[in-house]
C-alpha positions as CSV (number, residue, x, y, z in Angstrom):
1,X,13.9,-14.2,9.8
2,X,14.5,-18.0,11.0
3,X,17.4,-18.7,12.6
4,X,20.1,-20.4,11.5
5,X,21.3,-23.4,13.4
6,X,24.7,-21.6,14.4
7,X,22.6,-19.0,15.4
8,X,19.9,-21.1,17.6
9,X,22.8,-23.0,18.8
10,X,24.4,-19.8,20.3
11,X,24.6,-19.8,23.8
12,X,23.3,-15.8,23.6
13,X,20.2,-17.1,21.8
14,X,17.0,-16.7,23.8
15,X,14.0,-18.8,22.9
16,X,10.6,-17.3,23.6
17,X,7.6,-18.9,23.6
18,X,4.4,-16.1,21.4
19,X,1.8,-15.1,24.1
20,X,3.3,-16.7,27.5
21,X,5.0,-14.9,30.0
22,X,9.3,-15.2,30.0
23,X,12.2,-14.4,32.2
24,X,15.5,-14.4,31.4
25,X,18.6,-14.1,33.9
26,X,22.0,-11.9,32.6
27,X,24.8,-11.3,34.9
28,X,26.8,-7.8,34.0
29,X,30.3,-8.9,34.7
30,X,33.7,-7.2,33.9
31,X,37.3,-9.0,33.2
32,X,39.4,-9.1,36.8
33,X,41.7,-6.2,37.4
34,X,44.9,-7.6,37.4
35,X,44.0,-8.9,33.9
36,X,44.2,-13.2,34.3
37,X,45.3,-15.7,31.8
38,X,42.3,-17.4,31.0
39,X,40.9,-14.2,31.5
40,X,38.2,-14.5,34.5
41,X,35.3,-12.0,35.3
42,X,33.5,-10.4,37.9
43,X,29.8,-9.2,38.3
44,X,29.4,-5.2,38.8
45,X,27.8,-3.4,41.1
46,X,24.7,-2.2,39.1
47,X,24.1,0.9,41.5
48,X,23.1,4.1,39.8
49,X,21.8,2.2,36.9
50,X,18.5,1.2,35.2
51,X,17.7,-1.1,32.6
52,X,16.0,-1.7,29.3
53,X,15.6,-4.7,27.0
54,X,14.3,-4.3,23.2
55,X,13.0,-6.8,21.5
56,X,14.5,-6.2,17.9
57,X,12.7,-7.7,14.1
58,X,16.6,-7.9,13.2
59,X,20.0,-6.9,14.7
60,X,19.8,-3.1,14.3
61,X,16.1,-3.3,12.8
62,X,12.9,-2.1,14.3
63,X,11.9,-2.5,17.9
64,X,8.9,-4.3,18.3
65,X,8.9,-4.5,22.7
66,X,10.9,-2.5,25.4
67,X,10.7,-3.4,28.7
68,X,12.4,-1.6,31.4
69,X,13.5,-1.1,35.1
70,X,11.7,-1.8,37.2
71,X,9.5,-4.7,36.9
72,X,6.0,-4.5,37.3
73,X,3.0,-6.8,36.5
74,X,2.8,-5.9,33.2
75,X,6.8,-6.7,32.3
76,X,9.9,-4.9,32.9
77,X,13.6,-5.9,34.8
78,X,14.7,-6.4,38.6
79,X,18.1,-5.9,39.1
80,X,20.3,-7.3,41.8
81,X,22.4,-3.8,42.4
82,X,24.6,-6.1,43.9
83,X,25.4,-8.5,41.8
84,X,24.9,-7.4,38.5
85,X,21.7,-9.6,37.7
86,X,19.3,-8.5,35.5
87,X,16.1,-10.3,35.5
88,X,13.8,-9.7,32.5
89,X,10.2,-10.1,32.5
90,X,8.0,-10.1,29.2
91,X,4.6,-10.7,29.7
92,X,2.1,-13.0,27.8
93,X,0.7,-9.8,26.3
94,X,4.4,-9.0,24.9
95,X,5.0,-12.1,23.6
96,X,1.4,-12.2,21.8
97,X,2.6,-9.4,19.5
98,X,5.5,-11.2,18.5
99,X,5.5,-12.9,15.3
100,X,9.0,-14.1,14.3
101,X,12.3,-14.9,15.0
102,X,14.4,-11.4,15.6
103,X,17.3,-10.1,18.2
104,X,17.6,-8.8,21.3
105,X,19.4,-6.3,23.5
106,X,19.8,-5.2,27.0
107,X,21.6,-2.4,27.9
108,X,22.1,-0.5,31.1
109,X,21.4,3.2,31.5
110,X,22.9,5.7,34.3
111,X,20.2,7.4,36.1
112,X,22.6,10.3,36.5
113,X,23.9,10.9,33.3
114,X,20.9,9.4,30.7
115,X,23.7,9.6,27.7
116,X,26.1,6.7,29.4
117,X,24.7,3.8,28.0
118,X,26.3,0.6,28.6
119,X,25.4,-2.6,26.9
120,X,25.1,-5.7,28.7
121,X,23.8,-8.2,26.2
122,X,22.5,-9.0,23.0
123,X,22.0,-11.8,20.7
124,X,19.8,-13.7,18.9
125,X,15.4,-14.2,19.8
126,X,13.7,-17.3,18.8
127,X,10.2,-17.4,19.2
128,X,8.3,-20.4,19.4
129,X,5.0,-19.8,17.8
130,X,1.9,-20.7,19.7
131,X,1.2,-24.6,18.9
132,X,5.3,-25.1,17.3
133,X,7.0,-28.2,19.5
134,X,10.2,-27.6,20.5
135,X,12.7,-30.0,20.5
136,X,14.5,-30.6,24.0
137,X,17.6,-30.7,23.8
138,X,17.6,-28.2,20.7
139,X,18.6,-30.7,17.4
């Protein structure tokens, strides 16, 4: 599935480069409380939680890579319980096994209660095939 240039120009649109290592930086935020007009957000405090991202061949469609919490050598997430950042890690072998364009999603699991799943992100995953240039800035 190649991406359309809506979808590549979506600010939710990752680009990942087949068989080399990538992070990615989310922020889990929530709207202020009082409400604001613009609304305005906030980050949340990510205690009690874990994390997994899914590489996805479509929105909805078959996982092809998980990574989870915590990050280890061989991929996974760091979280800022603090602030809210999530910091995902696919390693060169991940990104190897990729083939084509897809979707992604990262979601945040309570390590309490395994049902209350809360997602974070999600959007569209370009991959840059091994020996494809990349125009900088994105045309």
């Amino acid at each position: 599935m190649a991406l359309t240039k809506p979808q590549d120009a979506d600010p939710r649109t990752i680009h990942v480069r087949q068989g080399a290592a990538w992070r990615g930086v989310f922020t889990w935020t929530q709207p202020v409380d009082p409400p604001t007009d613009p609304p305005t957000y906030e980050p949340v405090d990510a205690t009690g939680y874990s994390a997994v991202f899914r590489w996805l061949a479509k929105a909805g469609g078959t996982v092809l890579v998980t990574v989870e919490s915590p990050d280890t050598d061989d991929g996974g997430i760091d979280i800022d319980l603090d602030t809210g950042v999530f910091t995902v890690h696919l390693c060169a072998e991940d990104t190897a096994l990729l083939t084509k364009d897809g979707a992604y999603e990262l979601d945040v699991v309570s390590v309490s209660e395994a049902c209350e799943v809360e997602p974070i992100s999600a959007g569209y995953a370009n991959l840059i095939l091994r020996g494809e240039a990349y125009p900088w800035p994105a045309v």
